[in-house]
C-alpha positions in Angstrom: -33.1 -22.8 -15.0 -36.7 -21.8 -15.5 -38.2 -19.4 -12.6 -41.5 -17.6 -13.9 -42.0 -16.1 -10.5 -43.9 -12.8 -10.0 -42.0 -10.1 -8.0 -44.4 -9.9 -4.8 -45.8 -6.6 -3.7 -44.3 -5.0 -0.5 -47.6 -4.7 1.3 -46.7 -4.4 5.3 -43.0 -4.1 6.5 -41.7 -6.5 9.6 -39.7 -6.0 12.2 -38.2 -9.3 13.7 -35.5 -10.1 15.8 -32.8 -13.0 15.0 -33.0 -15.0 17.8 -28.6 -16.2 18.6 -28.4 -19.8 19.5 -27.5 -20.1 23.4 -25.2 -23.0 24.2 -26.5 -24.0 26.9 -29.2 -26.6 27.0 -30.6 -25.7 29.9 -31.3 -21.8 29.1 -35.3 -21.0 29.9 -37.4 -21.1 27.0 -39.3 -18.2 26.5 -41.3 -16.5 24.0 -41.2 -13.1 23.6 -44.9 -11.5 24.0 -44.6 -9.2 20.8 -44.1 -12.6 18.7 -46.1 -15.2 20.5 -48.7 -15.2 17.3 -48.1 -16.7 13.8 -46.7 -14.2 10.9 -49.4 -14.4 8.0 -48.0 -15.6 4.2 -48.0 -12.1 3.0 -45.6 -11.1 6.0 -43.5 -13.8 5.4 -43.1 -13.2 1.9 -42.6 -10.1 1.9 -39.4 -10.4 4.5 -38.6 -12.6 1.7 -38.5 -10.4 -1.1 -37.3 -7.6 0.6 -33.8 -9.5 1.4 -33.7 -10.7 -2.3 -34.7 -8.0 -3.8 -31.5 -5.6 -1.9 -29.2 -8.6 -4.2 -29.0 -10.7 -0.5 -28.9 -14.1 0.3 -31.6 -15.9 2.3 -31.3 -17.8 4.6 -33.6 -19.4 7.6 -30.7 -19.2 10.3 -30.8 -15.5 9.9 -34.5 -15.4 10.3 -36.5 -15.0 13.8 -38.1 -18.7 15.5 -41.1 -16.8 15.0 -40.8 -16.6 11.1 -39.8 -20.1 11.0 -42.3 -21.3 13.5 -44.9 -19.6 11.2 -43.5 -20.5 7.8 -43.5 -24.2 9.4 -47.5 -23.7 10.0 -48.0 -22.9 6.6 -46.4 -26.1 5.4 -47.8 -28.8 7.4 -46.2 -28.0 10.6 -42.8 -30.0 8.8 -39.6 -29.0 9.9 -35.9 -30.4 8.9 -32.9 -30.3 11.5 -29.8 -30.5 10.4 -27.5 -31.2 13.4 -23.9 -32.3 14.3 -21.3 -30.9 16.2 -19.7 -27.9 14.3 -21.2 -26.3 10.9 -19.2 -29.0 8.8 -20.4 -32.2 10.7 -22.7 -33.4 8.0 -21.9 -36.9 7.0 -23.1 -39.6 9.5 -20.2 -42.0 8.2 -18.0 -39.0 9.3 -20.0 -38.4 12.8 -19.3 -41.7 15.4 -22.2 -40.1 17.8 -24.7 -39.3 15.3 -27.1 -41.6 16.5 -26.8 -40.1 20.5 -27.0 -36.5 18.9 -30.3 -37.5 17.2 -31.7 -38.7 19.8 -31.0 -36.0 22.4 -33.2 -33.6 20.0 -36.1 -35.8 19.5 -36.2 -36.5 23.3 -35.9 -32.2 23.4 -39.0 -32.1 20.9 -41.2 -34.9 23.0 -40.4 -32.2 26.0 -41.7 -29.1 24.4 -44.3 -30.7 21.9 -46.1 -32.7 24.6 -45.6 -36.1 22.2 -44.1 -39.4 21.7 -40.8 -39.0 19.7 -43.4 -41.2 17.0 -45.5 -38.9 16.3 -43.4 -35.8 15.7 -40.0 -37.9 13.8 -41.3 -37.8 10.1 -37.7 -39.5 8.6 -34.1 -39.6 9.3 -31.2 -39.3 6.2 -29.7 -42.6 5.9 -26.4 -40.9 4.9 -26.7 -37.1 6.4 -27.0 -35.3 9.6 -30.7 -34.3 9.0 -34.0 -35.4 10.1 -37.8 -34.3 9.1 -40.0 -33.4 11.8 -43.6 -32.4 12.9 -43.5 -29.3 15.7 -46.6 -27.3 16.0 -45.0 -24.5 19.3 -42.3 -22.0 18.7 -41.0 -23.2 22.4 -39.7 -26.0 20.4 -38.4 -24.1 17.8 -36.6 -21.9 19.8 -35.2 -24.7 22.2 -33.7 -26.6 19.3 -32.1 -23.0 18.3 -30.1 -22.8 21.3 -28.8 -26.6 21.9 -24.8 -26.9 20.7 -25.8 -29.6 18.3 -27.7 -27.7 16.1 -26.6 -26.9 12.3 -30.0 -25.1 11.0 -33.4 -25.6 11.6 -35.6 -24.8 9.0 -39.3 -25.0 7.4 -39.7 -28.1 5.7 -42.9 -27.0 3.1 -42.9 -23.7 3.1 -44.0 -23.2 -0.4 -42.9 -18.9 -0.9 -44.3 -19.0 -4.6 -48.0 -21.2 -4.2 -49.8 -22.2 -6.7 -50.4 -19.1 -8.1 -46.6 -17.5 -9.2 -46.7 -19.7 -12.3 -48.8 -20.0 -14.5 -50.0 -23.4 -16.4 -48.8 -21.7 -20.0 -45.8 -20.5 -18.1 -44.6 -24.0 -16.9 -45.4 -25.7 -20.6 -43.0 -23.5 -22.0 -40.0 -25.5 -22.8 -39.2 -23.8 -26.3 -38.7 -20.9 -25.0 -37.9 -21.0 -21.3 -36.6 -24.5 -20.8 -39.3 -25.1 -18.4 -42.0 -28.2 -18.8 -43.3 -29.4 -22.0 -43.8 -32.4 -25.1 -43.6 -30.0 -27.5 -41.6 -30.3 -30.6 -40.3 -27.7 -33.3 -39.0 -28.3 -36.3 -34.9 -27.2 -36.7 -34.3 -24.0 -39.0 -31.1 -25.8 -41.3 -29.0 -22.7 -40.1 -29.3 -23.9 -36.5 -27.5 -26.9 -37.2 -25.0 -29.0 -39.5 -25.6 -32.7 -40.1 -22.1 -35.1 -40.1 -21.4 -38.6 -40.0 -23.8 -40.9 -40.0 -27.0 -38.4 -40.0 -26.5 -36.2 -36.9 -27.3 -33.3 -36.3 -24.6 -30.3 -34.4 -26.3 -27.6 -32.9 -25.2 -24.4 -34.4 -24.0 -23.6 -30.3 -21.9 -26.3 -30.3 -19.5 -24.6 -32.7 -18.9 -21.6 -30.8 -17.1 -23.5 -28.2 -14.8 -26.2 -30.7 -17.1 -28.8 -29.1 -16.8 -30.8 -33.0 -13.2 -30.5 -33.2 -12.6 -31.6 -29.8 -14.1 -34.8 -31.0 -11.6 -35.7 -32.9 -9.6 -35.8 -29.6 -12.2 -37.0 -26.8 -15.9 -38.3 -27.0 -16.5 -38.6 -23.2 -15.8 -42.4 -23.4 -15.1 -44.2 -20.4 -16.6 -41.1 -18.2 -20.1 -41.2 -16.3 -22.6 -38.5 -16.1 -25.2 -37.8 -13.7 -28.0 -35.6 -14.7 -30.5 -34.6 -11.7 -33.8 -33.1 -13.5 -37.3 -34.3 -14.4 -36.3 -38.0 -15.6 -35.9 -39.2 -18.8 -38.9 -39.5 -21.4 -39.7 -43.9 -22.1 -40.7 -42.5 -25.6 -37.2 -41.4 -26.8 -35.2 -44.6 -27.1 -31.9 -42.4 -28.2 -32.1 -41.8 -24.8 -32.9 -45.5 -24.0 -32.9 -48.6 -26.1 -30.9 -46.9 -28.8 -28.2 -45.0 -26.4 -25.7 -47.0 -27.9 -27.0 -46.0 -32.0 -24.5 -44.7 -34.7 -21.2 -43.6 -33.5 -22.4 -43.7 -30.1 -21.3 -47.5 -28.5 -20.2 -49.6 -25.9 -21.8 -46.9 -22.9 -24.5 -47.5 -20.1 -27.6 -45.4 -19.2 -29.1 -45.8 -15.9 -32.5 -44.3 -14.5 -33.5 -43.8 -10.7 -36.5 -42.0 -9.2 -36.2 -40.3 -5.9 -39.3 -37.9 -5.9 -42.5 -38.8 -4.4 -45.6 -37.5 -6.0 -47.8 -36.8 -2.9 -49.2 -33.9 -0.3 -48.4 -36.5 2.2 -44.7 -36.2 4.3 -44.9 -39.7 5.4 -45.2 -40.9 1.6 -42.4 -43.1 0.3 -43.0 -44.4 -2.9 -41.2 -42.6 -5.9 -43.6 -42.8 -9.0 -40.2 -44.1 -11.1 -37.5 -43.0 -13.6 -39.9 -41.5 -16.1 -39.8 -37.6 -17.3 -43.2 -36.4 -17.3 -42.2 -32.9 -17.5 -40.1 -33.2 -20.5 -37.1 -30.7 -19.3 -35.3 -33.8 -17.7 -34.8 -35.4 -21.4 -33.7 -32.4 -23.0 -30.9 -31.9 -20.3 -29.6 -35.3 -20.7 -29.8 -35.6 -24.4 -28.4 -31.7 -24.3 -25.2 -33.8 -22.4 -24.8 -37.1 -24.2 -27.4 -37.8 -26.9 -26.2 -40.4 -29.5 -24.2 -39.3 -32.4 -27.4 -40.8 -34.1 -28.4 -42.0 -37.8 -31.6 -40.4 -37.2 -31.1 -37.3 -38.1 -31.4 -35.7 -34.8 -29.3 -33.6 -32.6 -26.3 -35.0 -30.9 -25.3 -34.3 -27.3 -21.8 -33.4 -26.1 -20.2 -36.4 -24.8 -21.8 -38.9 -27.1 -19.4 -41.7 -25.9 -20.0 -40.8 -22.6 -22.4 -42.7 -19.5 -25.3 -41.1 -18.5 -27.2 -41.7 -15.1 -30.5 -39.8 -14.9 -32.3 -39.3 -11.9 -35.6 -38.3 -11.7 -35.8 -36.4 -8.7 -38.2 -33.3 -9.1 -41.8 -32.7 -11.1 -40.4 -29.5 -12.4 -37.6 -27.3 -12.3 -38.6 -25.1 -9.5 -37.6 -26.7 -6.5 -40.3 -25.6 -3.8 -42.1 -28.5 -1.5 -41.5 -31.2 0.7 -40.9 -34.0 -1.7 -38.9 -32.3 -4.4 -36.4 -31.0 -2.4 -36.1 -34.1 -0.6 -35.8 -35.9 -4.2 -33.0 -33.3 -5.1 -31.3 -34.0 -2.2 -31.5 -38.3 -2.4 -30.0 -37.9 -6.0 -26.7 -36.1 -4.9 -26.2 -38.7 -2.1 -27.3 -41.2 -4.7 -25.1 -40.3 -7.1 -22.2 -39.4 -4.5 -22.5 -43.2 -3.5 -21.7 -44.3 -6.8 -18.3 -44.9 -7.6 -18.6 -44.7 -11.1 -20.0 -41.4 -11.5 -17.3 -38.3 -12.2 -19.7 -35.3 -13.1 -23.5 -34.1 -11.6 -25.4 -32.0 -13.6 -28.3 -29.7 -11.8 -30.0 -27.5 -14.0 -32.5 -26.8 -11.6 -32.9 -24.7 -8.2 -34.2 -22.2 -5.6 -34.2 -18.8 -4.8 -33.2 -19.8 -1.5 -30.7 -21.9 0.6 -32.2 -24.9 1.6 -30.4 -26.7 4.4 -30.9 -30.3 3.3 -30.6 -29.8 -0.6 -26.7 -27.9 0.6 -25.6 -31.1 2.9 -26.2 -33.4 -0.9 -24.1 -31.1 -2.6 -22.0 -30.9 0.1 -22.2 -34.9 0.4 -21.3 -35.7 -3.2 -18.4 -33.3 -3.3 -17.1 -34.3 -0.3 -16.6 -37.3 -2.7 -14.6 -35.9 -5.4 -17.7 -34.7 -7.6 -17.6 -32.3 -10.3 -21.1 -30.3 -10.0 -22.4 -27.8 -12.3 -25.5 -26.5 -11.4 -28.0 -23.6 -13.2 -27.0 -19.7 -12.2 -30.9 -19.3 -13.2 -33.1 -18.4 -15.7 -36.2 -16.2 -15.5 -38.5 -13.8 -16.6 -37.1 -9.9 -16.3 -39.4 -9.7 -13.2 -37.1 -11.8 -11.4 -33.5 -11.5 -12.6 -33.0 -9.4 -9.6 -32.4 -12.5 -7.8 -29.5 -13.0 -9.0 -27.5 -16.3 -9.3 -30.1 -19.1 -7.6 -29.3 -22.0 -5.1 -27.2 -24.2 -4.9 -25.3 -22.5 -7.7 -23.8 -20.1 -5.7 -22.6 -22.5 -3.3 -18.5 -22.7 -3.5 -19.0 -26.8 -3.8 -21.1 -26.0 -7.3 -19.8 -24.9 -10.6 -22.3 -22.1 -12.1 -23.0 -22.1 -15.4 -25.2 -19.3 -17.6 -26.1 -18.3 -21.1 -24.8 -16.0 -23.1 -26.0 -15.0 -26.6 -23.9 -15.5 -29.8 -20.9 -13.3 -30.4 -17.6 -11.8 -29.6 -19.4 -9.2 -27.6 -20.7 -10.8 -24.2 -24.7 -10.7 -23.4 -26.7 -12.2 -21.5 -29.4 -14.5 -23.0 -32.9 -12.5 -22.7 -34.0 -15.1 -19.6 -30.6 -15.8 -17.9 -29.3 -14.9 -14.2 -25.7 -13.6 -14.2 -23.3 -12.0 -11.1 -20.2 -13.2 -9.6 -21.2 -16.4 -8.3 -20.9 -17.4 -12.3 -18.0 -19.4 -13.2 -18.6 -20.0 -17.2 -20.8 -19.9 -19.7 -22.0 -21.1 -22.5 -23.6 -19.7 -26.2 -27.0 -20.8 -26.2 -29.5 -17.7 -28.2 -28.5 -16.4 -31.5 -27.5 -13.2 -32.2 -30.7 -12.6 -34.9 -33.6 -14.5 -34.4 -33.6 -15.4 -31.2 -33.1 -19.5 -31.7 -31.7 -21.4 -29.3 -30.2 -24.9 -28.9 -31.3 -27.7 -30.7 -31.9 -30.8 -28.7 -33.2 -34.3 -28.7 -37.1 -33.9 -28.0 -39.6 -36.1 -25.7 -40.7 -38.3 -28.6 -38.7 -40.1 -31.1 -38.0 -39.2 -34.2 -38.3 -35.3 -32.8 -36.0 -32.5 -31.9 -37.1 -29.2 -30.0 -35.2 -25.5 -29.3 -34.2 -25.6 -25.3 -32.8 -21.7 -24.2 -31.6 -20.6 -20.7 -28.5 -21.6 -18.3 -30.4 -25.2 -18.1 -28.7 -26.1 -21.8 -26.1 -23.9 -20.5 -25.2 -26.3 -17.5 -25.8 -29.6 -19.4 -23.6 -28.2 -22.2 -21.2 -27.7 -19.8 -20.8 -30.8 -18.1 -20.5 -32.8 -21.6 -17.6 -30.7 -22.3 -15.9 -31.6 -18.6 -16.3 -35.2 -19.4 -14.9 -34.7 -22.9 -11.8 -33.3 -20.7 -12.1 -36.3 -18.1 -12.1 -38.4 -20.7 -9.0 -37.3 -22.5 -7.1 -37.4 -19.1 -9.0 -39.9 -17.1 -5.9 -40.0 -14.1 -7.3 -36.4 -13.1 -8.6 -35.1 -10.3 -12.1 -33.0 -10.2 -9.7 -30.0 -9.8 -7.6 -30.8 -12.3 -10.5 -31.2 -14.6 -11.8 -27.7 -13.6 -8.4 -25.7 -13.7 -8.3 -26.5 -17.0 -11.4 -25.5 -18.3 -10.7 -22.2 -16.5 -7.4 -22.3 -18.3 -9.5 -22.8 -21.5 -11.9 -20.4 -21.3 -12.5 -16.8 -22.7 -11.3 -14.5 -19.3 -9.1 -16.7 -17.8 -7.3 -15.4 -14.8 -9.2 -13.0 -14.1 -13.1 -13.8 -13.7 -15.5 -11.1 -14.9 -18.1 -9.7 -12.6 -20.9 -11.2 -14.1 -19.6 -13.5 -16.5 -17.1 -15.9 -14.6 -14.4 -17.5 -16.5 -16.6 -17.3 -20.1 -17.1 -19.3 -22.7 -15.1 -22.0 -22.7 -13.1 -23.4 -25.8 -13.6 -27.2 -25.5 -10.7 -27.8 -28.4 -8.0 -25.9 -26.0 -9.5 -27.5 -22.7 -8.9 -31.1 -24.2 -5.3 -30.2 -26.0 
C-alpha cells in the first residue's frame, strides 16, 4: 500500500473537548462559546498528526463536534451517519426498523438545518446502516451526537492530505512504490525461472513453496475478489486470454463502483477499467495465467478473479473513493461465489462507512486481507493503515529476502500484522515480477500491496485443496503454516507463510 504523505509541521496546538453522546433526545442543544467558530485546515491537521504521530488510532468519535463540524466545511459540508441501535447494528437486512431510525434523523437534521429532508439527504446504503448528508451548523452535529441511534458521525470529504502531500512523480511510481503507473521494466533472469509452457515464477514465489504447492492445488474452483484500481483493457492475460496455457476453465469478472467527479450527487462509475495501473498488477500478482507468453504467472492461476474498480488510486481520501471502496465489499459480500477479498489499499484513518463493508462482507463468511501499508520513511510512524488493523481484516506486509526478518525499505509493520510475505531482494533491491498494463510486458511491483495479493493466491490455493472449509479453517492453517506460529511476533505476525505445508 503506497502512502507518499509528508509528515505535517506541528504549527499551533489545540485544545478540544470530546463532546459524550447524551441519550436523551430531548437534551438542549448548545454550543459552547469558546468553539462556536470553524477550526482552520492547519488546526485540523495538526490534531491529526499529533494522535498519529504518538503510534494512536484516529478516529472521528473521539474528536470534538467542533472538529467535525469544521472538517465537514472543508469538504463540501458532506457528512455520513452511521446509525442503528447498538455499535454492531450495521446491516439493514439485520435491522427490522431501519427505515423508522432513518427517518427520525433526517426529520432531526430538517429541525436544526432549517431544510427540507431533500435538500440535506445526499444517499442512503442500499445494504448498510449509513446515509450521506449535507449540514452546514454544528447544532446539528452536536444534536445527532447525542440521539441513542447514533453509531458515528463523521466528515464525508475531508481530504487531510490535499492535493499537495503527493506529488505527480510520486503517484507514477509503480516500480518502485507500487503506486500508479504504465510503466514497464524489463525482468533481470535471476528474478525469475521460466516452466511449463513459457511462464515465468517470480523469484518471491519460491521463498514461500508457492511452485511446489502447485503440484497439489492451483486455486481451481475458488473465486477471488480484488478491490484496487480496475483492471487494464490492454492486458488480455488478464481478459480475453485468462483462460491461456495451463490456466483453463475459470471466469473473470469486472465491476466499477467509483465515480470520477467533485460532485456528491454524481452516480455514474466511469467503468471496470484500470487507469492507474496498480489495480492490474494486484490481480495479475493473485491469479495471472500460467501463460505461453513468457510472462509472470500469478498465484492461483486456476483460480476466479473478480476485479472491482473501486478507487483512482491507492490512497483512499474523498467522497467518491471511499464510497467506491465501500460498494465493492458489499458488492462482493453479496456474491455467493466469491471466498477471498483482497484490499491492497487504505487510510491512515478509520473511516466509518469503508469499516461497516468490511464489516458487511465478513459478516458473510469472507476471507479479507488488506495492505498493513507502505510508505516513504516520513510516514512509517503510522504504523499499520486502515482497515488493516481491523480484527475482520487479515494484514499482510513485506519482508525482504532471507532467514533473518526485515522489513522491506517502504513497508508498515506492528502488531496489527498477521503474515507476511518476501517481496525485495536481499542485494539489489528487485522486487516482484508481475504481469504489466500492456500485453506482451511485465513490470517489478514492491511494498505490502504484492504482499497482500500474494497472500490471498496462496489462501485460495488452501481453499482450493479443502474446498468444505470454513474462512477459519482456511486461516488457522496458514497460521499453522507459517514461520512463528503460535506465537505472533511483535511486528511481524504469524510470518512468512510456507504455502507447500499450508496445502499438505
Amino acid at each position: 500500500m503506497t502512502f507518499k504523505l509528508f509528515r505535517l509541521v506541528l504549527v499551533t496546538a489545540i485544545v478540544f473537548t470530546s463532546c459524550s453522546r447524551d441519550e436523551s433526545e430531548n437534551q438542549t442543544v448548545s454550543v459552547n462559546p469558546l468553539q462556536k467558530d470553524p477550526l482552520t485546515t492547519t488546526q485540523i491537521n495538526t490534531t491529526i498528526n499529533q494522535i498519529l504521530s504518538s503510534n494512536k488510532q484516529f478516529h472521528w468519535s473521539e474528536m470534538s463536534s467542533q472538529m467535525i463540524w469544521s472538517a465537514a466545511l472543508q469538504g463540501q459540508n458532506l457528512i455520513t451517519i452511521g446509525f442503528g441501535n447498538s455499535e454492531t447494528d450495521f446491516d439493514r437486512s439485520k435491522s427490522s426498523n431501519n427505515q423508522k431510525m432513518q427517518e427520525e434523523l433526517l426529520q432531526l437534521i430538517s429541525k436544526y438545518e432549517g431544510k427540507e429532508i431533500k435538500d440535506v439527504l445526499v444517499s442512503s446504503d442500499a445494504y448498510l446502516n449509513l446515509m450521506d448528508v449535507v449540514i452546514t451548523k454544528q447544532e446539528t452535529v452536536i444534536a445527532l451526537r447525542q440521539s441513542n441511534l447514533i453509531r458515528y458521525v463523521e466528515p464525508a470529504d475531508y481530504r487531510f492530505l490535499g492535493d499537495k502531500a503527493i506529488s505527480p512523480v510520486e503517484r507514477s511510481s509503480s516500480s518502485t512504490s507500487s503506486g500508479c503507473g504504465f510503466e514497464a521494466s524489463t525482468l533481470n533472469t535471476a528474478d525469475f525461472t521460466t516452466v511449463t509452457p513459457n511462464a515465468r515464477v517470480p523469484w518471491a514465489f519460491y521463498q514461500h513453496n508457492i511452485p511446489s504447492a502447485w503440484n497439489v492445488s492451483t486455486g481451481r474452483g475458488i473465486t477471488i475478489g480484488v478491490i484496487d484500481t480496475g483492471t487494464s483493457p490492454n492486458q488480455t492475460l488478464l481478459g480475453s486470454s485468462f483462460n491461456n496455457g495451463l490456466s483453463t476453465g475459470r471466469t473473470i469478472q469486472k465491476f466499477g463502483t467509483f465515480v470520477d467527479s467533485i460532485w456528491p450527487w454524481s452516480s455514474t462509475t466511469d467503468g471496470p477499467s484500470d487507469l492507474c495501473g496498480h489495480g492490474t498488477s494486484m490481480a495479475a500478482a493473485a491469479a495471472a495465467p500460467r501463460n505461453d507468453k513468457g510472462l509472470p504467472v500469478g498465484v492461483a492461476y486456476n483460480a476466479n478473479l473478480i476485479t472491482y474498480r473501486a478507487a483512482e488510486n491507492v490512497l483512499l481520501e474523498g467522497y467518491h473513493e471511499q464510497n467506491g471502496v465501500k460498494d465493492a465489499f458489499t458488492g462482493l459480500g453479496n456474491n455467493p461465489n466469491v471466498k477471498i477479498i483482497s484490499m491492497s489499499m487504505g487510510y491512515i484513518f478509520s473511516v466509518g462507512k469503508i469499516s461497516d463493508g468490511v464489516k458487511y462482507a465478513h459478516s458473510r463468511g469472507k476471507l479479507i486481507f488488506c495492505a498493513g501499508g507502505t510508505s516513504t520513511t516520513f510516514t512509517t510512524f503510522v504504523g499499520v493503515i486502515f482497515p488493516a488493523w481491523m480484527p475482520e481484516a487479515v494484514a499482510v506486509t513485506g519482508v525482504k529476502e532471507g532467514t533473518t526478518y526485515q522489513k522491506c525499505d517502504v513497508c508498515h509493520t506492528g502488531d496489527k500484522i498477521d503474515f507476511t510475505i518476501a517481496m525485495q531482494r536481499a542485494t539489489g533491491g528487485n522486487t516482484v515480477p508481475v504481469t504489466s498494463y500492456y500485453d506482451n510486458q511485465s513490470d517489478y511491483v514492491g511494498g505490502s500491496s504484492v504482499a497482500t495479493a500474494t497472500t490471498a493466491g496462496i489462501a485460495a490455493l488452501v481453499w482450493a485443496k479443502n474446498p468444505t472449509w470454513t474462512r477459519d479453517q482456511v486461516l488457522t492453517k496458514m497460521k499453522q503454516s507459517s514461520r512463528y506460529y503460535p506465537t505472533k511476533n511483535p511486528d511481524f505476525g504469524h510470518g512468512n507463510i510456507d504455502a507447500l505445508k499450508a496445502v499438505q
